[in-house]
N, C-alpha and C positions, 0 to 999 in steps of 0.2 A: 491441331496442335495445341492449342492456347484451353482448348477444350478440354483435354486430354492433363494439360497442366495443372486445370482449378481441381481436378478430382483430387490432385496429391495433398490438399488442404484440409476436405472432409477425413480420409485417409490418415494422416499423419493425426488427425482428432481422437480418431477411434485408436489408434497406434496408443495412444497416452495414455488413454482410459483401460484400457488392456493390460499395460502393465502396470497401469494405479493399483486393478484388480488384483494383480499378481503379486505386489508387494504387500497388500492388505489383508489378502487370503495367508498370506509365507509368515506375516507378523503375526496374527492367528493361532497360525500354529505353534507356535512359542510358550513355552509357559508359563502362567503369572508368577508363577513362584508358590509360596505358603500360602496358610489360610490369610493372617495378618495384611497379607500385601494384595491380595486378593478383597480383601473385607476393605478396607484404605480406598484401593482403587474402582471401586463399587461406588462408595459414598461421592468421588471425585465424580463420577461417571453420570451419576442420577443427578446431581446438583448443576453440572455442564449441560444436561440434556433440556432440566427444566427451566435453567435459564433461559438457553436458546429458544423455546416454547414459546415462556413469555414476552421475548422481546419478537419475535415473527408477529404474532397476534398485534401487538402493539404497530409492527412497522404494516401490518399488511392491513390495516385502518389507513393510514397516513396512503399507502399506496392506491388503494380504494377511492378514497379522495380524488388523489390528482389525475387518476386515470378519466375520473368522470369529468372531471375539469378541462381537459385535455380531448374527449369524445366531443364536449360540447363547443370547445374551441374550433374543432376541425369540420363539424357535421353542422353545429346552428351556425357558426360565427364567421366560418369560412375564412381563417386566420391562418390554419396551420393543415400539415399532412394526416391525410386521413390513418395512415398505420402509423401516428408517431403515440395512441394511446396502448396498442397492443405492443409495438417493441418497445416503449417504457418498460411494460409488465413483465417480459419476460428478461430486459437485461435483469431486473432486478432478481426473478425469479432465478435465473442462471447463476449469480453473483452469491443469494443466500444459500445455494446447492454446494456451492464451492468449498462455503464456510464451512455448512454443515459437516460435509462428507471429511471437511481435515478435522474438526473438532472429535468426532464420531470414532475416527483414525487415532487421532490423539491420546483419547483415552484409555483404550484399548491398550495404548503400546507404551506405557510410564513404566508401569509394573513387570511386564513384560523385559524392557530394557533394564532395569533393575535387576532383574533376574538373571537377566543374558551377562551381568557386568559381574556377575559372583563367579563367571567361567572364564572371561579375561575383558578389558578394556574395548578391545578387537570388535568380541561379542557385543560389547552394549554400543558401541561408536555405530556399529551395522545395523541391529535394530532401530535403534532410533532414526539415523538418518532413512532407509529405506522408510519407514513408515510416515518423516518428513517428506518424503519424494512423493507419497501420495497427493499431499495439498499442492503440490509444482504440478507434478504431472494432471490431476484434474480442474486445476485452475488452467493452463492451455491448452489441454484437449476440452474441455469446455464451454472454453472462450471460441477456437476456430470452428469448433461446431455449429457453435450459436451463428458465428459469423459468414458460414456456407451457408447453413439452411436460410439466414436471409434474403443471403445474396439470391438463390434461387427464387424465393416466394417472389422478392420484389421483382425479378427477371419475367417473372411468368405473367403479374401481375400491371407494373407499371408501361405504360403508353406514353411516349411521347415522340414529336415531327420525325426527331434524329436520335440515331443512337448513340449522339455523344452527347447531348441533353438528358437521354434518358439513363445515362453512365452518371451524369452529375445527381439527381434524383436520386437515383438507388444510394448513393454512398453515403448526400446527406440528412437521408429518410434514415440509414444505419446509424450515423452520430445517434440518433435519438436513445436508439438501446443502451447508452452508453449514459445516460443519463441517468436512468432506472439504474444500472450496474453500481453508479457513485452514488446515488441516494442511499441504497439500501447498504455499500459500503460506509456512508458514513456511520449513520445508526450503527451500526457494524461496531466499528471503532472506537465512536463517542462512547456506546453503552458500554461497550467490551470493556473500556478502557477507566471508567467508572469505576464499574465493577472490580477488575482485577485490584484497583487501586487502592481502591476502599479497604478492602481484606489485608491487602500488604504493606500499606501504615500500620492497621490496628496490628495485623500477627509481629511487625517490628518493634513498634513503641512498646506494647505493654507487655508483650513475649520479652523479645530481646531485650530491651533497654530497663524496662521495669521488674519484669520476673527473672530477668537471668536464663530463659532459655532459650534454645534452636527456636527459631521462626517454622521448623518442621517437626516439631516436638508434639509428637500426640496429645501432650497436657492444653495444648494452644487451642485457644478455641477456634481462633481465626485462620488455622493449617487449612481446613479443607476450604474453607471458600479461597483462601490464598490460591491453592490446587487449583481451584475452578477455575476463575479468574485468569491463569494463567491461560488454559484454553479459551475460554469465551473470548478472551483479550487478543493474545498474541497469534492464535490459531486463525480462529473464525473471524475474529477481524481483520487480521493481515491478510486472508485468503480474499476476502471479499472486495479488500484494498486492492492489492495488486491484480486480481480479476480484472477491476475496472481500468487499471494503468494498461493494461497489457490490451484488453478490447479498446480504448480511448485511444493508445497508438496508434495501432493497427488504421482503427476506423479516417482518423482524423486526418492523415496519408495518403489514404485510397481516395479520401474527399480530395485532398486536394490532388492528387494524380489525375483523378477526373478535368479538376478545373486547369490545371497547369499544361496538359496537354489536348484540352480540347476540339484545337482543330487538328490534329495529329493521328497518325493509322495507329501511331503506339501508347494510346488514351486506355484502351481495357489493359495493357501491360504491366503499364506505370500502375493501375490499380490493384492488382494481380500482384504484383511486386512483392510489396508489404504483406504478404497473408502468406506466400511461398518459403520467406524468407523466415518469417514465425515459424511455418508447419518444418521446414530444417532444421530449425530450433531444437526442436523435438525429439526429433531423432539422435542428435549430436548430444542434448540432456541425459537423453537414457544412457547414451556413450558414460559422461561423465560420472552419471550415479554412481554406475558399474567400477570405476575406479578409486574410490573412495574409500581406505583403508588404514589402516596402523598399527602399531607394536605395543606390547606389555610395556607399561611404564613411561609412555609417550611425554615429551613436554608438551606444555603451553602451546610453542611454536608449533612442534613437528607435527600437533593434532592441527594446526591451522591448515600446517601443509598439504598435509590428506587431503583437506576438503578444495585447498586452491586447486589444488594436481588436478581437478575431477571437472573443476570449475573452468582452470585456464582451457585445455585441452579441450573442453566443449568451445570457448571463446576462438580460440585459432581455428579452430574446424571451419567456422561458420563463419570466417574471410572467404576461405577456398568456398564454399556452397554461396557465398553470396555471387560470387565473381560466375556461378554454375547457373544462377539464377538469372543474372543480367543476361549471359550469353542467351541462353534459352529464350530471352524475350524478346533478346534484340534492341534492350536497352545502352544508353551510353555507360559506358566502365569507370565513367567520372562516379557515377552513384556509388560506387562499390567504396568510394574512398568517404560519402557521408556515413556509408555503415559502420568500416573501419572507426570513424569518429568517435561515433556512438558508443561503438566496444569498446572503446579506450577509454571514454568517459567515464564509463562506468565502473570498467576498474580500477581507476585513478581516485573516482570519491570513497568506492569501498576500499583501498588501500588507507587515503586518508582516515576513514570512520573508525579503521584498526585502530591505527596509531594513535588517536587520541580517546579511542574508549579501551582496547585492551591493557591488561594490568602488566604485559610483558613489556609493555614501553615505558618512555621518563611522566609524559604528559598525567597517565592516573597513580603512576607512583608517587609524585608530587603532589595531587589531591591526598594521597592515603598519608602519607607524611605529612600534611598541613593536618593532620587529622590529630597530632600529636600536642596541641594546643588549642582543643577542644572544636566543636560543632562548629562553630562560626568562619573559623578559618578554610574549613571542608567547604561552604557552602560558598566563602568568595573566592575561595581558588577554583572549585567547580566552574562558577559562571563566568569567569573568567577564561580560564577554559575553552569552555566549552563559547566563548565569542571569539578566542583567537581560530578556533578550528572551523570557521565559517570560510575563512580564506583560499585553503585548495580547493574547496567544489564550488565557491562560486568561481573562482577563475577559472575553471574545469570548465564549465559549462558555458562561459564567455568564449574561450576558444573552441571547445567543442561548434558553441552555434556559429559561431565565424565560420570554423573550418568546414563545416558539411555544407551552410549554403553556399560559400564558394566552390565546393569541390561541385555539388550540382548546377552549380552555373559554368561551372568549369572554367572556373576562376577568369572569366569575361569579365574585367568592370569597366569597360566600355558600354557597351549593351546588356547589362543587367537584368536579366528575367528575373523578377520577384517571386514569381508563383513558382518556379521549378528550383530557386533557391529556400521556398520554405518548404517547398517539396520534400527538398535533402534536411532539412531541417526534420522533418517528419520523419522521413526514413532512417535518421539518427537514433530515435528514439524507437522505434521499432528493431534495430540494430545494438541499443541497452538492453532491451527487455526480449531478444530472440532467446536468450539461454533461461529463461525464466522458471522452466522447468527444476534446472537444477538449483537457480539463484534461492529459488524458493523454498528448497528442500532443505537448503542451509539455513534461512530461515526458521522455518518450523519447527525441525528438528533441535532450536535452544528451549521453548517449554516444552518438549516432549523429553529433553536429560533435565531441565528443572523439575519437572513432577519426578521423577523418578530418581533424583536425589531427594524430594522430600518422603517417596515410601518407602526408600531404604533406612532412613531416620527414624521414621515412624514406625516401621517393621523389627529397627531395634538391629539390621543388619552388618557384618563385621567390621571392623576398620578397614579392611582393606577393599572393599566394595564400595565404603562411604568415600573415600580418595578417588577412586574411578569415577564415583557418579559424580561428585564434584569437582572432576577434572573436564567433564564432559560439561558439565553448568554451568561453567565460568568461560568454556570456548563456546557453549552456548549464546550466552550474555554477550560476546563480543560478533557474532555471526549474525544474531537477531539486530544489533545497534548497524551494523554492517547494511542486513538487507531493509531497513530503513530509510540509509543513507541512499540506496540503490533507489528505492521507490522514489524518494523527495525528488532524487535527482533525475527520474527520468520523469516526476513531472512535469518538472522545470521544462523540458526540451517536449511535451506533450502538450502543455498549457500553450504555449507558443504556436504549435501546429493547430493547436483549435480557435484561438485567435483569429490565425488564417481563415477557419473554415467558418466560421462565427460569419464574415464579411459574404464569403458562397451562398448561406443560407438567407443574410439579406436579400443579394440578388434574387435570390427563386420565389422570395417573399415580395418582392417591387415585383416581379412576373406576375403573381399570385393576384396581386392589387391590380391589374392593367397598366402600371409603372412603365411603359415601353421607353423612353429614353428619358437621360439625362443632363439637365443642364447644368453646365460646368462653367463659369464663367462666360467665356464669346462661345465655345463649342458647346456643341450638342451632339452626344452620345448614345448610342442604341444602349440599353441595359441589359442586354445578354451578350453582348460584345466588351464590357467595361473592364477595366482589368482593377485588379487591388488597386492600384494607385490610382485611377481615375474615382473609385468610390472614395478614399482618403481625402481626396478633393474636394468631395461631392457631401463630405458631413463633417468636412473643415476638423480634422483629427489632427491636432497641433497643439502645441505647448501653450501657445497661445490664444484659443479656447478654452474659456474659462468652466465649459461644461465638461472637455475634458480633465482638468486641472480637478475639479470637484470629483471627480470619478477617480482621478487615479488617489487622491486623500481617503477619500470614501473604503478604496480596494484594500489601502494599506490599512484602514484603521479597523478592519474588518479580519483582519489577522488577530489584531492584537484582543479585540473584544471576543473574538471566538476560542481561542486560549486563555480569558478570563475566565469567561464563562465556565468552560470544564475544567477548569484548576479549582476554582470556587464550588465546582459540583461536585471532585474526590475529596476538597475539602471538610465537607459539609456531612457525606456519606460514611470518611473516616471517624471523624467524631462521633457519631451513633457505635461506629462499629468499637473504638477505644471503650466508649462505656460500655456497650456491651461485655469486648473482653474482661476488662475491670469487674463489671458484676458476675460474672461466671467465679472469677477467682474467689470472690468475696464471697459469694452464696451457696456455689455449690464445694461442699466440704470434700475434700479428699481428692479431688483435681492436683496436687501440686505430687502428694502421694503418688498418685499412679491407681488410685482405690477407684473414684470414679470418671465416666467418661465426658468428654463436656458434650455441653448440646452445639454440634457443630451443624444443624441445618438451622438455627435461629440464625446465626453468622450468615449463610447462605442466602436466605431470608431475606436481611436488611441491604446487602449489598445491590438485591435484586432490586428490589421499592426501589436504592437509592437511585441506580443505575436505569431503568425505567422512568422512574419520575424527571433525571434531572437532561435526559439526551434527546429528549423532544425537543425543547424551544434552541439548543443551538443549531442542530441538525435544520430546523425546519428556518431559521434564519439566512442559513446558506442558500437558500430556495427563494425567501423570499427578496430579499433583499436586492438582488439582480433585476427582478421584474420589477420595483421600483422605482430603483434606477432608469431602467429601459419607460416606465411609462413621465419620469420627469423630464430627462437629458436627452432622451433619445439614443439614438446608436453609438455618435458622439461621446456620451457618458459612459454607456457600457464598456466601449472600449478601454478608454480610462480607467473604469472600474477593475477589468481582467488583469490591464498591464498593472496596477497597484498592487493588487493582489496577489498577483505572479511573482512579482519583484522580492515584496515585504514578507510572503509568507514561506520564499523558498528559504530568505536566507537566516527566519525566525523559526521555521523547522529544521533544518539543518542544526543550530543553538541550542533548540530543546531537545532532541534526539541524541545528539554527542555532549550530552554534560550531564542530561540522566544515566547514559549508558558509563561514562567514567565514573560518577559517583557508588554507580551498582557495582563497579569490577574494581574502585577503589576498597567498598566493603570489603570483596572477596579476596584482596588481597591483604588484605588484615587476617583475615580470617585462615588463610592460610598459615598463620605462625609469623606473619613477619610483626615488628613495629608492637610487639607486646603480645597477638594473635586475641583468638576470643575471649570474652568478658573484660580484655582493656580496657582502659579509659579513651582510647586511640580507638576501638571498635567501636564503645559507643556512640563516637564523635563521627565514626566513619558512617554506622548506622542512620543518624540522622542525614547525614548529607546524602545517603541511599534513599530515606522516606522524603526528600525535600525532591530527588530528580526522578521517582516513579512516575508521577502525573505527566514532569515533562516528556520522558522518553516511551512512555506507554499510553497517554491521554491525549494529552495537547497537540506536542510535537509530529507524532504519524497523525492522527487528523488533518494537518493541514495543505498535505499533500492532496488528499479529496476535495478539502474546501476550495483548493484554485481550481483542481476541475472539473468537479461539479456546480461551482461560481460559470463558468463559460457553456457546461454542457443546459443549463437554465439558460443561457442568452441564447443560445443557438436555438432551443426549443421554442423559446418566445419570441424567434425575431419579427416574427407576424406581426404580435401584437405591439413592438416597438416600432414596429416602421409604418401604423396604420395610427398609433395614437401616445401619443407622448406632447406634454405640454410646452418643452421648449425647444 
């Protein structure tokens, strides 16, 4: 039976990828339109592709590296799992496939949708999103793929006394992959986010605000790498993003199912669990795609509605499939209520994420209105903002973690099981990210109507097409701030779960050493018998350890320098790109005419150098930094470290996500006609306060959702060498 169960996960894999096929084949057939929109989205296409080129090469240096690092750890050093260099390799290589394949998608389907929006709104909402559903749908059929065929290699291959040791092995040998998934997403992101950033100051400041035109105005020099950008950025690096969120859950669950019910008949179930309830996911997503429609002349709202209708409906599905799931295993029905948790959680912070980035609310209508007494009032009613709206998702998620681990202890706080209360903790967050398919698709699908609002611009297309695509760009702009909000927030309840598992991989690591018991004050404990609390003992993880205390300073201030860092890297990469545009205008004659065309692969060009050059050193800090930790403080610190990090960076991404996203839909709601409309003095003020929250809601802010877990997914890989050599 249980046998017959795990098939339905490879299954429901290929299921996804099947229909990725088929909505990527159907967007194909579509037609780009004219030569103009065709010629447009050609230039996007080659400048996305060669991006993405050069940053692979780039990452797959850095991955080279650590794999060998990682060979030598396991084979000379005898530190660590002999497969944790090969499933490095491939989460990551699974994770840049994801990007690729939506970026790839992406392109493809601007023009396309542009096209589709000249026959009615209906038209273009269905292209785009279906071609969005491609990066959902191959980002978890992807992911359970990678996460069967593990499961099997390691089944076939690993040996150990019992087979509820060798259940704890396999899942925390799969953490590993999950590592590689979040390296290669941050690069992802860092670079993406560079890039895209770069392009959309320069095509704002010296288009918009300096020359008086559309920021999608073919005269701009900085239109097409803005285009790019948008893919590299929002596509390929949200795909790579939420790859890892969605295998990180999964995995960090099944680790701890292993450890929570160890001595238990229902140890492979509890692990099974998590992967079952993904692979329904699946299936209930495609449900929801399918539903996703609208009418000629749709508002704001009713185009939200579409896409909730598609969303909810996939959510309520997948109680009833969870409770299908329990039964099936034989687990307790209390779980069904941390799932429940989870899907609540997450549509509580994306409800919140609306209401204070979309322009149908009070919260960006008040930034667009502070807009009316120039740039500076935009920019501190923004961050203002955008700090009151930290409030519902972190309480969100305080009850949320309350309520799953108590529903999985099944609200015993008498006799409290820890490990099957983070369990539910775990399964919360796999219970966020079940509908990911479709969550995703909503996502995507905001730069896939942003390019195709800019080649309808640039195609010179009618008014009444340009109102379409811009109706679709602006529920775009609030959909993307949305699935964001979703990713931060199911790190938040991810980071937590790896925490847990972070301590498992100690243990197997004191095994590793010959660590056979430990002494805990007057007791002495077997080390494969220990529970969480007894290691919390055992490395004095208290407030009042001062190596914790240094770790959790440490965690938090490692938020903040990691969002310097890439604020100061679009900073720096804008600048090249402003002169740039600036000398284009000035030098090449007849640009403003319409006579000649600018040179829009130099724009392309510098965003790449900038992007390239400056996503090394943060990206590779989140790496380092953990293992230094771990070889100062010891486990003690690291732990400190996670929880800081976890803490400071949920609720400083959550800030920068929902205050870039208002500023950008404050723009649009200028731009719409209200408050003076375009070339106001009220736009340009709106403008600026858009180029001041791009870095945050496209660079900084979604980074930091990787950096907490790829911060933990580095300790869990290192715990070897933390528990064998650390100075304090």
């Amino acid at each position: 039976m249980l046998n017959t169960l795990f098939w339905i996960v490879p299954a429901c894999a290929i299921v996804a990828l099947l229909f990725a096929w088929i909505f990527y084949r159907n967007m194909l057939k579509e037609s780009e339109g004219d030569e103009t929109m065709k010629r447009i989205a050609g230039h996007v296409r080659r400048g996305a592709m060669a991006y993405l080129k050069q940053q692979y090469k780039v990452v797959g240096i850095v991955f080279l590296v650590i794999c060998a690092l990682f060979a030598w750890m396991a084979y000379g050093l005898r530190l660590q799992n002999e497969w944790v260099w090969f499933a490095f390799l491939t989460g990551g290589l699974f994770s840049g496939l994801a990007g690729f394949i939506g970026m790839k998608t992406a392109t493809h389907a601007s023009a396309r949708t542009a096209n589709a929006a000249r026959r009615s709104l209906n038209d273009g909402l269905k292209v785009a999103f279906r071609s969005g559903a491609v990066m959902g749908l191959v980002v978890v059929g992807l992911a359970l793929l990678d996460i069967s065929l593990w499961w099997l290699l390691l089944d076939h291959f690993v040996e150990e006394a019992s087979a509820s040791e060798k259940a704890i092995i396999i899942t925390t040998t799969m953490l590993t992959f999950g590592m590689g998934a979040s390296t290669q997403a941050l690069f992802a992101r860092v670079g993406g986010g560079i890039f895209t950033k770069a392009a959309d100051v320069g095509a704002d400041l010296v288009g918009k605000v300096e020359a008086g035109i559309p920021e999608d105005d073919p005269r701009n020099p900085a239109t097409i790498a803005d285009n790019v950008g948008d893919n590299v950025g929002d596509v390929a690096g949200m795909g790579a993003d939420l790859y890892e969120s969605y295998c990180g859950a999964v995995l960090a669950t099944a680790a701890l199912g292993a450890a929570a019910f160890r001595a238990e008949a229902s140890q492979f179930n509890a692990i099974l669990a998590p992967m079952l309830i993904a692979a329904f996911g699946v299936v209930l997503s495609l449900l929801g795609i399918f539903m996703v429609r609208t009418r000629e002349g749709a508002s704001q709202q009713k185009l939200l509605r579409a896409l909730d209708k598609g969303i909810n409906t996939s959510s309520v599905l997948i109680i009833g499939a969870s409770f299908l799931v329990v039964y099936l295993l034989g687990l307790s029905y209390w779980i069904c209520g941390s799932i429940i948790v989870g899907l609540l959680t997450g549509i509580v912070i994306g409800k919140a994420t609306e209401y204070y980035t979309s322009h149908g609310y009070k919260p960006t209508q008040g930034i667009a209105k502070s807009a009316e007494t120039g740039p500076a009032t935009v920019v501190i009613k923004g961050i203002g903002t955008g700090m009151i709206s930290t409030a519902i998702p972190v309480i969100t998620i305080v009850v949320g973690v309350i309520l799953s681990f108590l529903f999985a202890t099944e609200f015993d706080l008498k006799f409290v099981d820890i490990s099957k209360g983070l369990y539910g903790i775990g399964i919360a967050a796999v219970g966020m990210l079940s509908t990911l398919g479709i969550t995703l698709a909503t996502d995507a699908y905001g730069p896939i109507a942003d390019n195709a609002g800019g080649n309808a611009e640039m195609s010179k297309l009618g008014k009444e097409v340009r109102q379409r695509t811009d109706a679709l760009d602006a529920l775009g702009n609030t959909t993307a701030a949305t699935g964001k909000g979703f990713a931060i927030g199911s790190a938040a309840l991810t980071g937590l779960a790896l925490i847990a598992s972070y301590i498992e991989e100690i243990k197997i690591a004191l095994a590793r050493m010959g660590t056979t018991v430990l002494e805990i004050g007057e007791r002495t404990i077997n080390t494969v018998d220990a529970t969480l609390t007894d290691f919390m003992y055992y490395y004095d993880v208290t407030l009042m350890n001062p190596k914790v205390l240094a770790g959790i300073f440490i965690g938090s201030m490692m938020s903040f320098v990691f969002c310097g860092l890439t604020m100061n890297a679009v900073g720096r990469a804008a600048q090249k790109m402003v002169q740039e545009v600036r000398r284009q205008f000035r030098e090449i004659k007849g640009i403003m005419e319409g006579k000649s065309e600018p040179d829009y692969a130099r724009c392309v060009e510098i965003s790449t150098k900038g992007a390239q050059g400056e996503m090394i050193f943060p990206s590779l800090l989140a790496i380092i930094v953990p293992v230094v930790i771990g070889l100062i403080f010891g486990v003690s610190g690291v732990i400190g470290l996670l929880a800081g990090g976890l803490g400071t960076g949920f609720v400083l991404a959550i800030f920068m996500a929902n205050a870039g996203g208002a500023w950008d839909n404050a723009k649009k709601y200028v731009e719409e006609g209200n408050l003076g409309g375009k070339g106001s003095e009220a736009h340009k003020a709106a403008v600026i306060g858009d180029t001041v929250g791009d870095p945050f809601k496209d660079t900084s802010g979604p980074s930091l959702n990787i950096l907490i877990k790829l911060m933990s997914m580095v300790a869990i890989v290192m715990a070897g060498v933390t528990c064998a050599h650390h100075l304090l």
